[in-house]
C-alpha positions as CSV (number, residue, x, y, z in Angstrom):
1,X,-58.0,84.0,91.6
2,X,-54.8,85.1,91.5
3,X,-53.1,88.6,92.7
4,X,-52.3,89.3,88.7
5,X,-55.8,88.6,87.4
6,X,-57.4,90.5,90.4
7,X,-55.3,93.3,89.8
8,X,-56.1,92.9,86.0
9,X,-59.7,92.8,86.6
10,X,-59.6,96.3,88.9
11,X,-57.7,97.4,86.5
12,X,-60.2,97.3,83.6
13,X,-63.4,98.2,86.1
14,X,-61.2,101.5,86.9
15,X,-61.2,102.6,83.0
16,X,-64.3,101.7,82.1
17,X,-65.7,103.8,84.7
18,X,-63.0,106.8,84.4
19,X,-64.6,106.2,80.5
20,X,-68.4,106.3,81.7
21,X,-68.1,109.2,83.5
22,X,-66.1,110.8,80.7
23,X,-68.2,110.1,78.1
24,X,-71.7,111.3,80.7
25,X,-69.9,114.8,81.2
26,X,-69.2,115.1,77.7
27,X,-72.5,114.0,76.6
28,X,-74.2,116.6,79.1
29,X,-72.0,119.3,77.8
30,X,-72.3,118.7,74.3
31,X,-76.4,118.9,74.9
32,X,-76.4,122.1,77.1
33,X,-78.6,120.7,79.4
34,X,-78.7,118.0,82.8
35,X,-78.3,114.8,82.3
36,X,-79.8,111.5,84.3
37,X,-78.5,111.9,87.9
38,X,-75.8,109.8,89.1
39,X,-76.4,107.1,91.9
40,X,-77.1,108.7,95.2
41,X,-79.8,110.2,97.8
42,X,-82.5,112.9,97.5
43,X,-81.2,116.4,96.4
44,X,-82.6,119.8,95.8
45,X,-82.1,121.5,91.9
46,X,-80.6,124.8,91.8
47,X,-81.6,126.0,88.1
48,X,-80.2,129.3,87.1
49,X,-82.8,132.3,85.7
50,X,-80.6,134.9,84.3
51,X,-80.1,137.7,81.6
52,X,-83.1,138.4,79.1
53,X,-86.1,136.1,79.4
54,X,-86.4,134.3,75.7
55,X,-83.4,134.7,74.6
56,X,-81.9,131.2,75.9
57,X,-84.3,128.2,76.7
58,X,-81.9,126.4,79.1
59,X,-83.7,127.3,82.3
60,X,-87.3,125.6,80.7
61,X,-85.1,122.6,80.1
62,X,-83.5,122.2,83.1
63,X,-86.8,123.0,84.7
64,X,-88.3,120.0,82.5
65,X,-85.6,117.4,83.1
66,X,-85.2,117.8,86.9
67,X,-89.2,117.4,86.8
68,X,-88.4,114.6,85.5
69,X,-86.4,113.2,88.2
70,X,-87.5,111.6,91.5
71,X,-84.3,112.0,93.6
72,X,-84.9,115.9,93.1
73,X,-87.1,116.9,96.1
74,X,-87.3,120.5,95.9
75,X,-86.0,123.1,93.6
76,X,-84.6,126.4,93.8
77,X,-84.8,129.4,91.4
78,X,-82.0,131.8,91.2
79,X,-83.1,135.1,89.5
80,X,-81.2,137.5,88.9
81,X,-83.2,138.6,85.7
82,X,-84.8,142.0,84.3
83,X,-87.4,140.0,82.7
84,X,-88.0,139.5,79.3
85,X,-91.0,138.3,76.1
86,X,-94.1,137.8,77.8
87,X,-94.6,134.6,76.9
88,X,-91.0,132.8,77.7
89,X,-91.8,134.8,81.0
90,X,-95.6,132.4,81.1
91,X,-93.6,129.4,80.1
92,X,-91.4,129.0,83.2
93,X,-94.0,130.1,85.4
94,X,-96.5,127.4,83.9
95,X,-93.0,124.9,84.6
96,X,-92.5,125.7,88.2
97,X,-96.1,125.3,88.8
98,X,-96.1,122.3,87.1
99,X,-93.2,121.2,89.5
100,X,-95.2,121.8,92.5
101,X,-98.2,119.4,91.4
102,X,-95.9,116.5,92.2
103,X,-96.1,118.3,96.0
104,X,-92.2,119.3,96.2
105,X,-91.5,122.5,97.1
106,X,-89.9,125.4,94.9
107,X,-87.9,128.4,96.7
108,X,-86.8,131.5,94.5
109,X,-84.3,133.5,95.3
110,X,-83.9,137.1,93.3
111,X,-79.9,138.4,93.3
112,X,-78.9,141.9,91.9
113,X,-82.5,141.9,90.0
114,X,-85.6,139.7,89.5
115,X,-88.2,142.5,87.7
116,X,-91.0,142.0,85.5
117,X,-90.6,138.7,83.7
118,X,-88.1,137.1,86.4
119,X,-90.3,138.4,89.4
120,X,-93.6,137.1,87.3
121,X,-91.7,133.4,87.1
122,X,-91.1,134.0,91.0
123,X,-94.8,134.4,91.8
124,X,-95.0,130.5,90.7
125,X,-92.9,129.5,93.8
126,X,-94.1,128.5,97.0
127,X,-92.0,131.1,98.6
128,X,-89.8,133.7,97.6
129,X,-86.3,135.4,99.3
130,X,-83.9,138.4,98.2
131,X,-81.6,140.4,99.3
132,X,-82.4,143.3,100.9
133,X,-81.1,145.6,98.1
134,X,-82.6,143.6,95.0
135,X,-84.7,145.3,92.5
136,X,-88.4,143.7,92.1
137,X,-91.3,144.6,90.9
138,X,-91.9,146.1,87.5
139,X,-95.5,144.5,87.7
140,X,-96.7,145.8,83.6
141,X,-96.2,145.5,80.0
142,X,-94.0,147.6,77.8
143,X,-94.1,147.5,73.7
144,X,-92.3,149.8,72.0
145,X,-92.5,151.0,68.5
146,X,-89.2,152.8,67.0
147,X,-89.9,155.1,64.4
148,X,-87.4,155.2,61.0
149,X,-88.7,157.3,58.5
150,X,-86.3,160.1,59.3
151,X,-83.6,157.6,59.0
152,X,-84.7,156.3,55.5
153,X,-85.1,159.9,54.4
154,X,-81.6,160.7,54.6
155,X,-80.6,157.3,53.2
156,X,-83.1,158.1,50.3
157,X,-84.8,154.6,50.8
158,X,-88.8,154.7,50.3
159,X,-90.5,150.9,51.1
160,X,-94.1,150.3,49.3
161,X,-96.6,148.2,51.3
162,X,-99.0,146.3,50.1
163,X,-101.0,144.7,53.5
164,X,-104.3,142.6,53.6
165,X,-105.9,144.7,56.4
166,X,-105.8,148.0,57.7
167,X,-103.4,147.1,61.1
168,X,-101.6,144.5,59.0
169,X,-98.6,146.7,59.3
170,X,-99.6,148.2,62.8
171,X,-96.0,148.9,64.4
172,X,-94.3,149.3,62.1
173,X,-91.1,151.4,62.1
174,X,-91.9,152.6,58.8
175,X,-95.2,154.3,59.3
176,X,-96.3,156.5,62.8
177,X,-99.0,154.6,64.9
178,X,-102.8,156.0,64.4
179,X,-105.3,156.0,67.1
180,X,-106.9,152.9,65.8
181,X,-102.9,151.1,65.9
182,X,-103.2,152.7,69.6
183,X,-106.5,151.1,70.5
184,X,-105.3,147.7,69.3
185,X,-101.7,147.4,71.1
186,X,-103.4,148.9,74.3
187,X,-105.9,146.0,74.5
188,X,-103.3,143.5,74.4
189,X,-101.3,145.3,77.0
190,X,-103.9,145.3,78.7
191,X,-104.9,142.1,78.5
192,X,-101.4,140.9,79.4
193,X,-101.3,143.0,82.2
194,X,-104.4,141.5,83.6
195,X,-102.7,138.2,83.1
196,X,-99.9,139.2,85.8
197,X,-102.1,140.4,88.3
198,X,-103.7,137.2,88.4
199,X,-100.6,135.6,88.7
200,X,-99.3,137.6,91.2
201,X,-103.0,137.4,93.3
202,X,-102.9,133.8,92.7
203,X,-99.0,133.5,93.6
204,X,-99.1,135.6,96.7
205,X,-102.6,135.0,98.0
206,X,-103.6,138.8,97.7
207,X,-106.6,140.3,96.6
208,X,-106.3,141.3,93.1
209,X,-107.2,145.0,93.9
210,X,-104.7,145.4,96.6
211,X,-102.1,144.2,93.8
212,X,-102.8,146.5,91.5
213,X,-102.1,149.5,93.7
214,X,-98.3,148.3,93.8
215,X,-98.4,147.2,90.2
216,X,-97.7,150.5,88.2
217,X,-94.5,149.2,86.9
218,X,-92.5,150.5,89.7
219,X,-90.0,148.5,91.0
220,X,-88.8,147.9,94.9
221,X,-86.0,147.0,97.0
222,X,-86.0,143.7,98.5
223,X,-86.5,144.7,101.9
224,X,-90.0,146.9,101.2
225,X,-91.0,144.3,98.8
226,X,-91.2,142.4,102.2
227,X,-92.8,144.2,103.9
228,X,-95.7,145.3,101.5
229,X,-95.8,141.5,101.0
230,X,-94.7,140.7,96.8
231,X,-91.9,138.4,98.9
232,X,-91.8,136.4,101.9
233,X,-88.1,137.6,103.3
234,X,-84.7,138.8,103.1
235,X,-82.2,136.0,103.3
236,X,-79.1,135.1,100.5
237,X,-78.7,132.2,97.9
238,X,-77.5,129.6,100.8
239,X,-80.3,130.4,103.4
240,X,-83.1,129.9,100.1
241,X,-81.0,126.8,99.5
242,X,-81.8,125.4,103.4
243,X,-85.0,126.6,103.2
244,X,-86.2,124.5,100.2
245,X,-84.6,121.4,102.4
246,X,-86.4,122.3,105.3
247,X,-89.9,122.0,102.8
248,X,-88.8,119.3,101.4
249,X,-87.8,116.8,104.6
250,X,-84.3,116.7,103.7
251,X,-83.1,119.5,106.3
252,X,-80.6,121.9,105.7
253,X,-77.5,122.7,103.6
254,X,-79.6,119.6,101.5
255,X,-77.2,117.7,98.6
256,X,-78.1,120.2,95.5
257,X,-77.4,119.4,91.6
258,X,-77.1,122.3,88.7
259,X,-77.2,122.4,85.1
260,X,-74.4,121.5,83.1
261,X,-72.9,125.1,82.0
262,X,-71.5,124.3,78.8
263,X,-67.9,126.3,77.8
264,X,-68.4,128.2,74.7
265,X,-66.2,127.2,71.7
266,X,-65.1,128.9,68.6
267,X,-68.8,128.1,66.4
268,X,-70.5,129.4,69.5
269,X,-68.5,132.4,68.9
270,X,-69.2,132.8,65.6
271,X,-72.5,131.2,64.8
272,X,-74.3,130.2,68.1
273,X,-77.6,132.6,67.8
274,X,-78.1,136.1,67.8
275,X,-74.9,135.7,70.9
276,X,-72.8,135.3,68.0
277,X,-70.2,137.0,65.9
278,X,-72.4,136.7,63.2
279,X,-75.8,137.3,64.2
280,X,-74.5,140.5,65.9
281,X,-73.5,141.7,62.4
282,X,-76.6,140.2,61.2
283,X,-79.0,142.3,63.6
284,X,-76.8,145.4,63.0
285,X,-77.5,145.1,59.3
286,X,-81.0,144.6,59.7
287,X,-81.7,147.2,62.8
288,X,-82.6,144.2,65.1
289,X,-82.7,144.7,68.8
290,X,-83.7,143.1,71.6
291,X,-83.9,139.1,73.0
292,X,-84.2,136.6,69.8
293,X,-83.4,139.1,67.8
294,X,-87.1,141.4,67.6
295,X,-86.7,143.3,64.5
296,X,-87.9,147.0,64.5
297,X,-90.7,146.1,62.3
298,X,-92.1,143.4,65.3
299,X,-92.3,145.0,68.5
300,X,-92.7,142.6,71.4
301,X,-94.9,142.4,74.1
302,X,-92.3,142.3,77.0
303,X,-92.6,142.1,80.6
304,X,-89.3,143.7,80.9
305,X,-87.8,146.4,83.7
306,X,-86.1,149.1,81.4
């Protein structure tokens, strides 16, 4: 072969795989979420838990695709996370501990804050590390029912109901709660709440009575959350990183691999959810608040640090 082919043929290899790679990253970023590993050895998945839990569902994906993939040994939460809807919080718990079946290890590591929700979808891990100055805790439930009748009064609006049931329109903003509305939302708090003690007991290996002493909705610095046991040690991202290698056979400072964090264009800006230019106006109009957009007339069950 001659030195002008073989240079030709080089050549060509060099684009199409300056193109392949081009069009993987693009793909990836255009799908806001990992895709298919590239060639190489064992690796440990960082996946990112932050903000309000619910409002995004890119950690449950990542969490699902890096399941997913056999060259990812262990994983490693990164909370930094008030919490959020009870039942995005169960979701990514019920994801790390369906991780685990496949016997690799999961680390999580809480930053500024891992409360309520994100210290719920901690509990799921095999071990769990902060900082000795993170916020924890917030073990409980929170609804919370806002009250507009005085603001309609002044705007002169009156709204009719017409409901099949007598709690049909239990929380609404537009009527006070009763003592049977009362009864009803503190039944499902507390059966939600019983739900995260078991997870916690279960989690932790604690007796379920000794968990509910700490579990008033209190939160706690990293350091006595150690030593009254709700986390296994003070170290930072990096040392929770090694220790997930350790677990998993491949030793420290382990290859890692991390979502895809898509840049934001103009339509995200605009358009892209409740996030958006528009759906801010939108929830403004209607007197939304909170993650996905929970209208005043739908209050939430939340594990949620306020």
């Amino acid at each position: 072969m001659s030195d002008q082919r073989r240079s030709t043929l080089l050549a060509i290899a060099l684009l199409l795989l300056l193109f392949g790679g081009g069009a993987w990253l693009a793909l990836s970023q255009m799908l806001d979420r990992p895709m298919p590993l590239l060639p190489g050895g064992d690796r440990i998945a960082v996946v990112p838990v932050r903000g309000v839990i619910g409002a995004s569902s890119a950690p449950l994906n990542a969490l699902r695709h890096y399941r997913r993939q056999d060259r990812v040994r262990g994983l490693v939460l990164e909370i930094r996370s008030p919490g959020g809807t009870v039942g995005a919080s169960q979701a990514l718990h019920r994801e790390v501990r369906a991780f685990r079946e496949d016997d690799r290890p999961v680390v999580a590591w809480i930053g500024d804050v891992g409360a309520s929700g994100g210290y719920y979808t901690a509990v799921a891990a095999d071990s769990i590390f902060s900082l000795p100055g993170s916020i924890t805790g917030s073990i409980g439930v929170i609804m919370q029912f806002p009250d507009a009748r005085g603001l309609l009064e002044k705007a002169g609006l009156r709204v009719e109901i017409v409901k099949s049931g007598e709690h049909k329109d239990a929380g609404s903003a537009l009527r006070p709660l009763d003592e049977s509305d009362r009864e009803v939302f503190q039944t499902l708090v507390d059966d939600t709440y019983g739900q995260f003690l078991d997870a916690v007991a279960e989690g932790r290996g604690l007796p379920r009575d000794s968990i509910r002493v700490l579990a008033d909705g209190r939160v706690y610095s990293g350091e006595r959350a150690a030593r009254i046991g709700l986390i296994d040690g003070i170290d930072d991202l990096p040392g929770a990183i090694d220790a997930a290698g350790r677990m998993a056979g491949l030793g420290e400072d382990p290859a890692t691999v991390r979502p895809n964090r898509r840049r934001p264009d103009w339509t995200d800006l605009l358009l892209e959810g409740p996030g958006g230019l528009v759906g801010r106006a939108a929830r403004a109009w209607l007197g939304t608040s909170g993650p996905e957009g929970a209208s005043l007339s739908s209050p939430r069950l939340m594990y949620l640090w306020r």
